[in-house]
Backbone as a printed PyTorch tensor [residue, N CA C, xyz], in Angstrom:
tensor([[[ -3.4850,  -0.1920,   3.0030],
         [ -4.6050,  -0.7570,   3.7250],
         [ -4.9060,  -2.1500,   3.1900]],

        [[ -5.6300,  -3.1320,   4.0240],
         [ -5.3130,  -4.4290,   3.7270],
         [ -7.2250,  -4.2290,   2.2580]],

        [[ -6.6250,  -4.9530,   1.6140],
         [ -7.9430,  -4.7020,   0.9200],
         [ -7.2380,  -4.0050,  -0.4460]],

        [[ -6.5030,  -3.4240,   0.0070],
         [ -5.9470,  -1.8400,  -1.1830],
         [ -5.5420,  -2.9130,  -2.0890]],

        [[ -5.9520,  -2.6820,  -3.4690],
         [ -5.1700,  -2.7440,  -4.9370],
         [ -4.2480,  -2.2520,  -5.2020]],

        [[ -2.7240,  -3.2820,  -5.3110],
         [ -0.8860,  -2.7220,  -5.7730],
         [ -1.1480,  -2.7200,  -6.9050]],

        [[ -0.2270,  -2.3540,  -7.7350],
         [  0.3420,  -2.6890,  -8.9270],
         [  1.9180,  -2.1010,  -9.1560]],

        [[  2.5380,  -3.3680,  -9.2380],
         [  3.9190,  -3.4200,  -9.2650],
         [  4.6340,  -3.8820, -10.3590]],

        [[  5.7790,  -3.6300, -10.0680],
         [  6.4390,  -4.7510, -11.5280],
         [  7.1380,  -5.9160, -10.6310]],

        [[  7.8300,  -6.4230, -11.1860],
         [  8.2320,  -8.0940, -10.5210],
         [  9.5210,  -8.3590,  -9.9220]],

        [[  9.5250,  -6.9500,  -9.0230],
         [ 10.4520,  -7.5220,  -8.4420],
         [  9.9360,  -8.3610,  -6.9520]],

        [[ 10.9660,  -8.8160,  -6.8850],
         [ 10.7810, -10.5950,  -5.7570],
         [ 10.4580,  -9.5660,  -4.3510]],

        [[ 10.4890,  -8.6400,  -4.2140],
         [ 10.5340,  -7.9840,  -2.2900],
         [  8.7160,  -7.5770,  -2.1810]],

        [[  8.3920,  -7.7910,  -3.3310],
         [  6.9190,  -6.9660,  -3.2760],
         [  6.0290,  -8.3480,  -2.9050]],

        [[  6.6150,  -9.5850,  -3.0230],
         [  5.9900, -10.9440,  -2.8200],
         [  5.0050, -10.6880,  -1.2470]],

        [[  5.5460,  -9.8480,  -0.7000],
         [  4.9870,  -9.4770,   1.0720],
         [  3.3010,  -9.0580,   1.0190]],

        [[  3.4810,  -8.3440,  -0.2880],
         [  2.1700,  -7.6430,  -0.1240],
         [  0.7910,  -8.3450,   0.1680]],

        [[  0.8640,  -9.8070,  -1.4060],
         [  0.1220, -10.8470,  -0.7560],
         [ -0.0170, -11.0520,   0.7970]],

        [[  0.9380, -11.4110,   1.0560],
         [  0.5990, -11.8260,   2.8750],
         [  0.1980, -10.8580,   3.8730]],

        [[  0.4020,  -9.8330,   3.1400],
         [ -0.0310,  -8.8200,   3.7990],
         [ -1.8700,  -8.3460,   3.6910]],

        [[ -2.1660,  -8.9040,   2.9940],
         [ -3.8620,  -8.7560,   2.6820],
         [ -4.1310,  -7.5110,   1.1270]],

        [[ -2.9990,  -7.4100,   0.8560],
         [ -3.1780,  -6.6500,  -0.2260],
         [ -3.8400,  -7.4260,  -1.6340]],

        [[ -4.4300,  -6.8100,  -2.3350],
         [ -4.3170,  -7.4710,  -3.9230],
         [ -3.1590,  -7.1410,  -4.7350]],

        [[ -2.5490,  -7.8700,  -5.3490],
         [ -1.1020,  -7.5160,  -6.0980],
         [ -1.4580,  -7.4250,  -7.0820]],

        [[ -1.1520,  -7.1250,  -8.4280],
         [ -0.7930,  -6.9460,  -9.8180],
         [  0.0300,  -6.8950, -10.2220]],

        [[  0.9020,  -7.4040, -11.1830],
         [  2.3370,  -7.3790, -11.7250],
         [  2.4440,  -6.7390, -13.2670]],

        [[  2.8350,  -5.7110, -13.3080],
         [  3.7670,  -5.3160, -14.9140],
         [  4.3330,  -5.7930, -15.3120]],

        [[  5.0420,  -6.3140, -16.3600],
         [  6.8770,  -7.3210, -16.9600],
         [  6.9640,  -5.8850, -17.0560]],

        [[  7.6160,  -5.2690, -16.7010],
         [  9.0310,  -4.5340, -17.8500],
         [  9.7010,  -5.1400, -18.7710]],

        [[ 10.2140,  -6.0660, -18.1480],
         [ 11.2090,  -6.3590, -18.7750],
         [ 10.5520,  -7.1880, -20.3790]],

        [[  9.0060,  -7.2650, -20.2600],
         [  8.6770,  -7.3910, -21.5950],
         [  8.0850,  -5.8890, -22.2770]],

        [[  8.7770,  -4.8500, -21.7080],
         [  8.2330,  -3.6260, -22.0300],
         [  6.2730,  -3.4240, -22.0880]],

        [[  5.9610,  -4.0160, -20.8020],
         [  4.8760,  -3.6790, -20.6050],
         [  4.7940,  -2.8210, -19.1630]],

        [[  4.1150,  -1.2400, -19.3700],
         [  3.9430,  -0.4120, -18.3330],
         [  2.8110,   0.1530, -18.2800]],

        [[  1.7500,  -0.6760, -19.6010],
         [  0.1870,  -0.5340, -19.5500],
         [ -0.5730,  -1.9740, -19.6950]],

        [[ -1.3830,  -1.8960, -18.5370],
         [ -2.4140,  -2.6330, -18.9150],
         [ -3.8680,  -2.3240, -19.2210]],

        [[ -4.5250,  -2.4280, -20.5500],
         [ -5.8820,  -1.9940, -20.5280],
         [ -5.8410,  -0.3190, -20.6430]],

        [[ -6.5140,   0.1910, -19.7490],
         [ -6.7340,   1.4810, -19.6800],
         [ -5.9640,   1.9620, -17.9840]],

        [[ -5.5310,   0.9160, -17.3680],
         [ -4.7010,   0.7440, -15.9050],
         [ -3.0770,   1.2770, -16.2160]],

        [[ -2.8290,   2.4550, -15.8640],
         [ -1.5650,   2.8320, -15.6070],
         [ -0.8490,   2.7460, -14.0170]],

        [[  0.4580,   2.5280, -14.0610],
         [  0.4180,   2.5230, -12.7700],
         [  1.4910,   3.6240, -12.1390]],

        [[  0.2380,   4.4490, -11.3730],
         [  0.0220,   5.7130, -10.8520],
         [  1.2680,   5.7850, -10.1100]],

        [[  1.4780,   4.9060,  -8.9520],
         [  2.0990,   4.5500,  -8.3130],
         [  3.6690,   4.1870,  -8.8390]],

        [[  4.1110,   4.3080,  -9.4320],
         [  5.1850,   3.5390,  -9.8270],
         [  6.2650,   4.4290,  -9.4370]],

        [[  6.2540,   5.7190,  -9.3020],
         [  7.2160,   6.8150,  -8.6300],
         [  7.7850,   6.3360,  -7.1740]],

        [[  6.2970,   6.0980,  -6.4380],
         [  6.7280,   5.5900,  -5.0330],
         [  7.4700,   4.4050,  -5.0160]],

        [[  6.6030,   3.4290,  -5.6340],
         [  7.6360,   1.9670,  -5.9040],
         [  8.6910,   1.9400,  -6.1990]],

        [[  9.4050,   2.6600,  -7.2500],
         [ 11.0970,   3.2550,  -7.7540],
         [ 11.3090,   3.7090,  -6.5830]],

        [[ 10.9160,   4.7700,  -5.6950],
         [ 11.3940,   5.0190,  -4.7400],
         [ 11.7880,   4.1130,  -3.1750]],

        [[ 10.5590,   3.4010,  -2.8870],
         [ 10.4390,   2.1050,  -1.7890],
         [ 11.8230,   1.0570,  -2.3040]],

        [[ 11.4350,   0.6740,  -3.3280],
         [ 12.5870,  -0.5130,  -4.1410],
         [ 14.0600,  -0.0110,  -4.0760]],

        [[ 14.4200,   1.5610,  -3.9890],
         [ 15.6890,   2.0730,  -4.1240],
         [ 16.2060,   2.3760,  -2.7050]],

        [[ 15.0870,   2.2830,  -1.6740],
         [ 15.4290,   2.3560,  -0.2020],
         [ 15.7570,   0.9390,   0.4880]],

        [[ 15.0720,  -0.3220,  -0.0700],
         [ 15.1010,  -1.0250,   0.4570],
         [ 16.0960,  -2.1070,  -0.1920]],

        [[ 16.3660,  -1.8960,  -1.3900],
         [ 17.5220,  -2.3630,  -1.9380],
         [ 18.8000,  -2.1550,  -1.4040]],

        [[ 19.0580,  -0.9610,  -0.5300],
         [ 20.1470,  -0.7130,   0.3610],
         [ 20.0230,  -1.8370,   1.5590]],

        [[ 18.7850,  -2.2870,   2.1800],
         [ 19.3330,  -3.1570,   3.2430],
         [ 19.5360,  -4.9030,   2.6340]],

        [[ 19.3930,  -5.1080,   1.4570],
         [ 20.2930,  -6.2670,   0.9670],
         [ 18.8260,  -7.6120,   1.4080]],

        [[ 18.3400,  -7.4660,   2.2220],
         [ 17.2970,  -8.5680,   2.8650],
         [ 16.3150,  -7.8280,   3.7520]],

        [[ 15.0300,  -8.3840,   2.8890],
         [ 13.8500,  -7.4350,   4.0030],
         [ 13.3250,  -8.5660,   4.4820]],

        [[ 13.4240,  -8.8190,   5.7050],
         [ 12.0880, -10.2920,   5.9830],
         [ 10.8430,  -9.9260,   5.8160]],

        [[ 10.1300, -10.8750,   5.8540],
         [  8.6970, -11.3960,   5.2190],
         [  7.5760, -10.1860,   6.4050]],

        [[  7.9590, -10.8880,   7.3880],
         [  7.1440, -10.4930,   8.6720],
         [  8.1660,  -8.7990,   8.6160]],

        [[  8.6290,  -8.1480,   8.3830],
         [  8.9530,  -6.7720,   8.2090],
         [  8.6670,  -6.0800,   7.2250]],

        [[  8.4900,  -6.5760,   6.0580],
         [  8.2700,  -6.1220,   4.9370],
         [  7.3000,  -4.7480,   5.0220]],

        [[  6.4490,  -4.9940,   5.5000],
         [  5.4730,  -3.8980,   5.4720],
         [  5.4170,  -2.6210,   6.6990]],

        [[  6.5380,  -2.9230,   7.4940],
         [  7.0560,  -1.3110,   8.3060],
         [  8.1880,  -0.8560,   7.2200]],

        [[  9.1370,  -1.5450,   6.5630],
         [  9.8760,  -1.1250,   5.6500],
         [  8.8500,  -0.1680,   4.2970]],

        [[  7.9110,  -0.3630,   4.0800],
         [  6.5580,   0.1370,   3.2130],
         [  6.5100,   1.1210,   3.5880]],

        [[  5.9460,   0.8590,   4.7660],
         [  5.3730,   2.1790,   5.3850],
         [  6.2190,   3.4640,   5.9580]],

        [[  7.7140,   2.9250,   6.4260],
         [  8.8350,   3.9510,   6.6500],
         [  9.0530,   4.4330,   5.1970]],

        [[  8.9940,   3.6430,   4.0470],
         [  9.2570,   4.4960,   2.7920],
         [  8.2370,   5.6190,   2.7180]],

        [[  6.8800,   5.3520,   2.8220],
         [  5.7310,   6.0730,   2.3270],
         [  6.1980,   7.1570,   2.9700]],

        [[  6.4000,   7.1990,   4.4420],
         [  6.5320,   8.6150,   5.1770],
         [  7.9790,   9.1610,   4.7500]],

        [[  8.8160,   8.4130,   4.3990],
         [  9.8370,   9.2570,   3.6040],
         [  9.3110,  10.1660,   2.4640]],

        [[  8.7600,   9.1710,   1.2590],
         [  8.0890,  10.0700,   0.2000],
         [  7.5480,  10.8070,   0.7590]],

        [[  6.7420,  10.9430,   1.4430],
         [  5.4980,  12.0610,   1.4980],
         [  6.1140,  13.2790,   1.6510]],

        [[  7.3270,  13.1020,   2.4000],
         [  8.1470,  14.4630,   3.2340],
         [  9.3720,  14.1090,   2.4840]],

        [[  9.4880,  13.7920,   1.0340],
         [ 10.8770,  14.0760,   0.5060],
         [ 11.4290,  15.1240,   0.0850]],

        [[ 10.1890,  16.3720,  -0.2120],
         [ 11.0110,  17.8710,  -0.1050],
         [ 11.2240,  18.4320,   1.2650]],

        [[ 10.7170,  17.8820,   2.1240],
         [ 10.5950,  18.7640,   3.6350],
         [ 12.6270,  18.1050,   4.4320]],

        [[ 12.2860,  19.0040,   5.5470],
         [ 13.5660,  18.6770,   6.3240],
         [ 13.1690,  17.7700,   7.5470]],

        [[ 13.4630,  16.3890,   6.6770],
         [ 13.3740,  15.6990,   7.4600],
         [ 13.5590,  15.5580,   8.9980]],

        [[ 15.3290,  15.9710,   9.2900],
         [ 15.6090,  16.0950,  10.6930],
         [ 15.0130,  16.6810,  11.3940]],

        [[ 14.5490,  18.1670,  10.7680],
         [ 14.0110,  18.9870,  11.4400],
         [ 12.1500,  18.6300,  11.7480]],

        [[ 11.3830,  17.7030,  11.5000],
         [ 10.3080,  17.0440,  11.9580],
         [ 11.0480,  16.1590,  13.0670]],

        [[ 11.4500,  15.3470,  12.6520],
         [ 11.6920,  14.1670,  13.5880],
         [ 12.2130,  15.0090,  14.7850]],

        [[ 12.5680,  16.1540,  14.8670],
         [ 12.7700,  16.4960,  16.5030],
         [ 12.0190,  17.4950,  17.1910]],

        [[ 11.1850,  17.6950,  16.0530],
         [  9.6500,  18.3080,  16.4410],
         [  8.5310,  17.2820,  16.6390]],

        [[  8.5190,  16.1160,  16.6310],
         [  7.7550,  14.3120,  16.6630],
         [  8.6490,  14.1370,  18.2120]],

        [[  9.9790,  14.4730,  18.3530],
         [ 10.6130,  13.8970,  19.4580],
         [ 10.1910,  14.7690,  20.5270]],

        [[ 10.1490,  15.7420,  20.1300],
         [  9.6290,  17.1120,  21.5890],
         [  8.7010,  16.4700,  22.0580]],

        [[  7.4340,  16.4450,  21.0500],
         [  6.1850,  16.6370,  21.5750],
         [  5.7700,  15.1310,  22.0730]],

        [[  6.8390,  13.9070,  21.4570],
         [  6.3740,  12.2530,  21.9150],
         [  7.3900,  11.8050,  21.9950]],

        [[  8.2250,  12.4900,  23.2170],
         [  9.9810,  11.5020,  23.8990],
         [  9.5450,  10.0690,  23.5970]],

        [[ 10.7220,   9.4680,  23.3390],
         [ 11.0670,   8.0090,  23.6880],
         [ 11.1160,   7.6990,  25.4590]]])
């Protein structure tokens, strides 16, 4: 939601969120920082996960960035479920 507080680490694809109306936050890892303050980030399961989906298409544009987000989220949410088997229970009930 535009408004919502990220917190990410630094990789370059999350740059969208800004433009997207989000507030960003950045971790280093790579200076072995994965706390800030008393701020853990909760989130970081999904992000490993979003970053490992979208790293397969090689280039996310700017103006896409955030259906690529949001197709991850609904992946996670339903990553134990059978996938196929929704999507043609979504297709019954709302044909193309």
């Amino acid at each position: 939601m535009n408004g919502s507080v990220v917190y990410t680490d630094g990789w370059k694809a999350y740059d969208g969120l800004l433009t997207n109306g989000y507030q960003h936050h950045r971790f280093h890892h790579l200076e072995n920082e994965f706390v800030r303050g008393i701020m853990l980030t909760a989130s970081n399961l999904f992000w490993r996960y979003a970053k490992f989906h979208m790293a397969k298409l090689r280039v996310v544009r700017k103006g896409k960035f955030l259906m690529h987000v949001n197709e991850s989220e609904w992946r996670f949410n339903h990553r134990s479920d059978n996938i196929y088997s929704i999507l043609l229970t979504q297709m019954r009930y709302f044909p193309l």
